[in-house]
C-alpha positions as MATLAB code, in Angstrom:
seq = 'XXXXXXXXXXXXXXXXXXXXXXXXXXXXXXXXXXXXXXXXXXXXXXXXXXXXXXXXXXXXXXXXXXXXXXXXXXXXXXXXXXXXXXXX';
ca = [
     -10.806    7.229   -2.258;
      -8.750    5.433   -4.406;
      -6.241    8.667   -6.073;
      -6.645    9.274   -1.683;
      -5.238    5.710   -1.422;
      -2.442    5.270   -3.996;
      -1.337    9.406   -3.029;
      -0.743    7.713    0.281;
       1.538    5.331   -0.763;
       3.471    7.315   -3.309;
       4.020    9.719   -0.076;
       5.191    6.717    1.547;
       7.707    5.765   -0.874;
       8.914    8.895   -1.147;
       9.115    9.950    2.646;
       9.705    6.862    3.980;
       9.331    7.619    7.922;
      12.092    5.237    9.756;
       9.153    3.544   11.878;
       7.190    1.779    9.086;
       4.388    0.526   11.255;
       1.628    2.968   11.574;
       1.654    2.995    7.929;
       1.441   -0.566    7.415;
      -1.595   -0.638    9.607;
      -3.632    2.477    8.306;
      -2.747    0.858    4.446;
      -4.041   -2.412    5.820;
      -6.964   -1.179    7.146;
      -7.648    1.507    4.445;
      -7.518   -1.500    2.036;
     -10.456   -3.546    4.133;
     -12.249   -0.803    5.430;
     -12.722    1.903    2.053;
     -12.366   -1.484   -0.542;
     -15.965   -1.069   -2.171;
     -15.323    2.891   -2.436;
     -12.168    2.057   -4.183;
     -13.312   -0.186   -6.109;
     -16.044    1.580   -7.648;
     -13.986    4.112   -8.969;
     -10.957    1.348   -9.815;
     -12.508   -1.910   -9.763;
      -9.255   -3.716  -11.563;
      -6.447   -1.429   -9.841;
      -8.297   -2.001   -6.562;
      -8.321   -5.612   -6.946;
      -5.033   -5.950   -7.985;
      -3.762   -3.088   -5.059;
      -5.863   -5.499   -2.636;
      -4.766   -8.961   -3.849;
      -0.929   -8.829   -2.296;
      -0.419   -5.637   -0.472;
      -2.497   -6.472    3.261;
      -0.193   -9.381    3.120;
       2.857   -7.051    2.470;
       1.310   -4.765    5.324;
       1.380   -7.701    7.780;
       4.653   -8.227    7.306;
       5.523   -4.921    8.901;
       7.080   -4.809   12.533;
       8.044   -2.055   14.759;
      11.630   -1.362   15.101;
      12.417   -3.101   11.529;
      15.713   -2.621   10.177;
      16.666   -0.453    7.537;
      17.229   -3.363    5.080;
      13.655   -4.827    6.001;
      12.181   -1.773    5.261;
      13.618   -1.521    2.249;
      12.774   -5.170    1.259;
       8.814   -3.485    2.438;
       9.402   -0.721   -0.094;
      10.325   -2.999   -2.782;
       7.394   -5.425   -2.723;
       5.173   -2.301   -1.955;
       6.325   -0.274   -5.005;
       5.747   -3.194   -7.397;
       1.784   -3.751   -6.197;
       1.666    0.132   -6.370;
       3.177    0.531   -9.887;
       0.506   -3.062  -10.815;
      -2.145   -0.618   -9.329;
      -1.202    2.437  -11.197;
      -0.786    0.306  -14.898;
      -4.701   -0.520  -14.293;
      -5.834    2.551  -13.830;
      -8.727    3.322  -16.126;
];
């Protein structure tokens, strides 16, 4: 689940769709909902993936601008790249 997870968002940040929204509520909820099957097979990346990124998630509007999704990419990318350092 969490390789599922972190594919996810690498897709993201490559293909970034111009509505951002969807994808800031299936991350959120991915990130509640799948946390103890993520964290069993990441417990550190999870934690750290989990710690700033529903915050990041909430953030997300419908209709943002392309600068404000940009900013969203930014702040993503640097939880994902935290993530992807603590991989084990």
């Amino acid at each position: 689940m969490f390789e599922k997870t972190m594919n996810y968002i690498k897709d993201f940040l490559e293909n970034t769709p111009d509505d951002i929204y969807e994808f800031s509520i299936i991350l959120e909820d991915t990130l509640v909902d799948d946390y103890d099957a993520m964290h069993e097979e990441q417990p550190r990346a999870t934690e750290i993936l989990a710690n700033e990124t529903p915050d990041i998630c909430a953030s997300a509007e419908p209709g943002m601008t392309p600068e404000e999704i940009e900013e969203f990419k930014r702040q993503l990318r640097v939880e994902y790249e935290k993530a992807l350092k603590a991989v084990v």
